[in-house]
C-alpha positions as CSV (number, residue, x, y, z in Angstrom):
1,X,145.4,188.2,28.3
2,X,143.8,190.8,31.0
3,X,144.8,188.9,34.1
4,X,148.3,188.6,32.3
5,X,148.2,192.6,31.8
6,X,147.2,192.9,35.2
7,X,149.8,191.4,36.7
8,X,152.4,192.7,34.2
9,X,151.1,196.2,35.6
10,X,151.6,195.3,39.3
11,X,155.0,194.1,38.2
12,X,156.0,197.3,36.7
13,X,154.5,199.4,39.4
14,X,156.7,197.3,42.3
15,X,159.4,198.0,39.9
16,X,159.0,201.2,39.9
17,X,157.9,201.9,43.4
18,X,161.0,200.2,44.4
19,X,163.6,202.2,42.2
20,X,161.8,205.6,43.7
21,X,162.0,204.6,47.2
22,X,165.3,202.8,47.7
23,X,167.4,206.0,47.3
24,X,165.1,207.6,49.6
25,X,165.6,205.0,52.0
26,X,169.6,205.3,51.4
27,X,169.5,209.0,52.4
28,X,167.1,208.4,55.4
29,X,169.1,207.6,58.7
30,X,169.1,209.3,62.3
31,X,170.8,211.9,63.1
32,X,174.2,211.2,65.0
33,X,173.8,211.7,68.9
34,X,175.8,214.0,70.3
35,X,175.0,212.6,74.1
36,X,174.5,208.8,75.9
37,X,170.9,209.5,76.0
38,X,167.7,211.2,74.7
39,X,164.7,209.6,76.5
40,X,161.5,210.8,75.1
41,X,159.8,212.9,78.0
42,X,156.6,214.8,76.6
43,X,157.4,218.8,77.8
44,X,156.7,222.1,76.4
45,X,160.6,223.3,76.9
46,X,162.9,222.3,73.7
47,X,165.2,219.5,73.9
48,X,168.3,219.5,71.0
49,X,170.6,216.8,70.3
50,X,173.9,219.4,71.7
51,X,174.2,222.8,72.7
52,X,171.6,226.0,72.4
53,X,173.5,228.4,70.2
54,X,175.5,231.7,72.0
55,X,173.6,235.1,70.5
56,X,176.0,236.0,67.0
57,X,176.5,239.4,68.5
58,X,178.1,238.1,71.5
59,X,180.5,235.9,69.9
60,X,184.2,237.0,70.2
61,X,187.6,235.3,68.7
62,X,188.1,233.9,72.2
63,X,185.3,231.9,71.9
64,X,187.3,229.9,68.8
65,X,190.4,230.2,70.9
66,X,191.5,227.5,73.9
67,X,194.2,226.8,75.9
68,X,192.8,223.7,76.9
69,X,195.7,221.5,76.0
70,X,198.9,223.6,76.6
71,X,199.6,221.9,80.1
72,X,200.9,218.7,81.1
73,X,198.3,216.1,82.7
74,X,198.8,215.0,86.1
75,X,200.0,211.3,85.5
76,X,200.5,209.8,89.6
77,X,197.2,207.6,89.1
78,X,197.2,203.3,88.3
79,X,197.3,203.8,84.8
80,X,200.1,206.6,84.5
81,X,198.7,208.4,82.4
82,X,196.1,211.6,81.7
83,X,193.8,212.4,78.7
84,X,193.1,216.0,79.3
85,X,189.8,216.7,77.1
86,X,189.2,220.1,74.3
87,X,185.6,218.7,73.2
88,X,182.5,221.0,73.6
89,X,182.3,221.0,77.6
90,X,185.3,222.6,77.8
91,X,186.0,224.7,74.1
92,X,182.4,225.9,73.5
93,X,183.5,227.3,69.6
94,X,183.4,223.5,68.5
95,X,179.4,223.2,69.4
96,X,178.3,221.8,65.9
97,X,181.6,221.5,64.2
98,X,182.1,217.8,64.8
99,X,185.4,218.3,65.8
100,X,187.4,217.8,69.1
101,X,190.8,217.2,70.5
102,X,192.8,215.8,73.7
103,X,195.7,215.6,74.7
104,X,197.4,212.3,76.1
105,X,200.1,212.8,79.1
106,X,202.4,209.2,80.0
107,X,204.6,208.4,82.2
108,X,207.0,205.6,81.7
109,X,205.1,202.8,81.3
110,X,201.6,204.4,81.3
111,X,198.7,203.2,79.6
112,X,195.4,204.5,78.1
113,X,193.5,201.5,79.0
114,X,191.4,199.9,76.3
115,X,188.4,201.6,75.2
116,X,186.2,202.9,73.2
117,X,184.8,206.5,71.1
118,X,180.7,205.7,70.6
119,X,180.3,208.5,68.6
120,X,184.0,209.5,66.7
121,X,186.6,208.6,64.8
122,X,190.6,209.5,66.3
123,X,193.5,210.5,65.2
124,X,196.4,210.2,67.1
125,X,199.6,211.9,66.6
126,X,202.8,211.2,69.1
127,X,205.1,214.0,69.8
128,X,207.4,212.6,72.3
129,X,208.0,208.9,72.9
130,X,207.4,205.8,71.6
131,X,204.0,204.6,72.0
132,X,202.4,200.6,71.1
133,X,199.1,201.3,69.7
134,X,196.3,199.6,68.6
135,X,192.9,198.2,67.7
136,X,190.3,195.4,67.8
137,X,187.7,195.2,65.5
138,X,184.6,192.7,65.4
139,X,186.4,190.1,64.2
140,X,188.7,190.1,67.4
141,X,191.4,191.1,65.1
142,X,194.5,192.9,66.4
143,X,195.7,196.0,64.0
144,X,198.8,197.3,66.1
145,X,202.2,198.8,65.8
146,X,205.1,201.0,67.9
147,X,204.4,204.8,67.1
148,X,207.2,207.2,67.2
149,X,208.0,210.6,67.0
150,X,205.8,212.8,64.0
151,X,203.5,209.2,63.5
152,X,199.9,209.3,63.5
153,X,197.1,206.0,63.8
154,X,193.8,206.0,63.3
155,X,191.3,204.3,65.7
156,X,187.8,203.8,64.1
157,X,185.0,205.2,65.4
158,X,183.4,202.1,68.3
159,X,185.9,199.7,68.1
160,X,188.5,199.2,71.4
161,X,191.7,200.6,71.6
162,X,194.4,201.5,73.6
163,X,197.9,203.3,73.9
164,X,200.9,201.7,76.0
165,X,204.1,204.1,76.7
166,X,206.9,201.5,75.9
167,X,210.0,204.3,75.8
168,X,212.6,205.1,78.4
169,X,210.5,207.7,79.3
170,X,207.7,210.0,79.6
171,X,205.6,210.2,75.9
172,X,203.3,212.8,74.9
173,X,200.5,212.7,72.1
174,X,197.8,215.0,70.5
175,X,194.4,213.5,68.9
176,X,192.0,214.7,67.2
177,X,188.8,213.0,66.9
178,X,185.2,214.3,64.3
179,X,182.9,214.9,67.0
180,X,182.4,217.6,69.4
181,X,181.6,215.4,72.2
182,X,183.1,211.6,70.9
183,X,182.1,210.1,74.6
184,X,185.0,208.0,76.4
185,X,184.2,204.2,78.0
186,X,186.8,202.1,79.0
187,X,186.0,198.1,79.3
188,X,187.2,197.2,82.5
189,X,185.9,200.0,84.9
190,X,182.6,200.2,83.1
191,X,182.1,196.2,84.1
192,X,184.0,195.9,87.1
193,X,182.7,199.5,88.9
194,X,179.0,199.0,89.2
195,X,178.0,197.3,92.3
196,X,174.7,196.2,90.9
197,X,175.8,193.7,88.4
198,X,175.9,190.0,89.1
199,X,178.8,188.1,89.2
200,X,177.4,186.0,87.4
201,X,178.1,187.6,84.0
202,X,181.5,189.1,84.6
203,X,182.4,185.0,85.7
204,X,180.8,183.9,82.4
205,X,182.1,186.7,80.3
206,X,185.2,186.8,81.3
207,X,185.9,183.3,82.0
208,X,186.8,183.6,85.4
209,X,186.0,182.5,89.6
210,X,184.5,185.0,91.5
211,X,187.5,185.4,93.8
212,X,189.4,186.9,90.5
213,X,185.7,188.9,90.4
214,X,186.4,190.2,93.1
215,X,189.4,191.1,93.2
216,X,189.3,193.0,90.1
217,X,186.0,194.8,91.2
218,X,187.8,196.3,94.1
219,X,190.5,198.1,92.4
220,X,188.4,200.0,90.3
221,X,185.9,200.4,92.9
222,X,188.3,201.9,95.7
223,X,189.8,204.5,92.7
């Protein structure tokens, strides 16, 4: 009967250890990065994950006030197309708001080539034009449709997407995205661009001969 009491205790004390800890654990979790990288370099000056803070006293309504987005992107490049950026680099008054905002410029037949948003959700809403939008998620499945004037999507945050202008004309669209700095990395030039990665993997991964390789590597590499 002790050993049986015993171990009844332990039993009850896991139990209860567990119930305590488990919402602690639930409410644990890193804080979201606001950059690509935080490397751990031992230094007296102070390192935060975004931007030191403007003295209160200093701060005026211009610095919650942009005109970051009020003119047209320049769209004569290979895609056709220009994402002109309102995060916290260029709109300081959205440092630790989690917010941000672009704005999309397309020519006929431009694309936003498919990529990705590390660290945001988007929201996309077309103004002019008809756009084909859409996302993969880890499945490989395809979640896709033809946008048009006053429409929104929603990309979630990490998985690839893209926009294609498929009008008779220019198209124009506004997102908005929850972080101040969401971080941008399209597929192809972030494979194909570096000259230090064997061809090897881009063969294998893509299924492809290295002539295609190299084909591909030089028209991202010469723009």
């Amino acid at each position: 009967m002790g050993i049986m009491s015993r171990s009844s205790m332990w039993v009850t004390v896991a139990v209860l250890v567990t119930v305590g800890v488990l919402p602690m654990l639930a409410m644990a979790s890193d804080a979201d990065p606001l950059q690509d990288f935080c490397v751990a370099y031992p230094s007296d000056k102070v390192v935060i994950n975004g931007q030191p803070c403007k003295p209160s006293a200093e701060v005026t309504y211009k610095d919650f006030w942009s005109p970051a987005l009020t003119k047209p992107g320049i769209t004569k490049n290979p895609n056709l197309s220009n994402v002109t950026q309102a995060f916290v680099a260029q709109f300081p008054g959205l440092n630790t708001l989690g917010i941000g905002a672009a704005r999309i410029d397309f020519a006929k037949g431009g694309i936003n080539p498919p990529h990705t948003h590390p660290r945001a959700t988007e929201l996309l809403l077309v103004v002019k034009g008809e756009l084909y939008v859409g996302f993969v998620d880890t499945t490989n499945k395809l979640f896709a449709v033809i946008l048009r004037e006053g429409e929104l999507f929603v990309f979630p945050r990490g998985l690839v997407h893209f926009q294609l202008n498929v009008g008779n004309g220019p198209a124009l669209a506004f997102a908005a995205l929850n972080s101040q700095n969401p971080g941008t990395q399209q597929i192809a030039p972030a494979l194909f661009t570096p000259e230090d990665i064997k061809d090897e993997v881009l063969e294998k991964g893509f299924r492809i001969d290295g002539k295609t390789v190299d084909f591909i590597q030089e028209q991202f590499r010469k723009t």
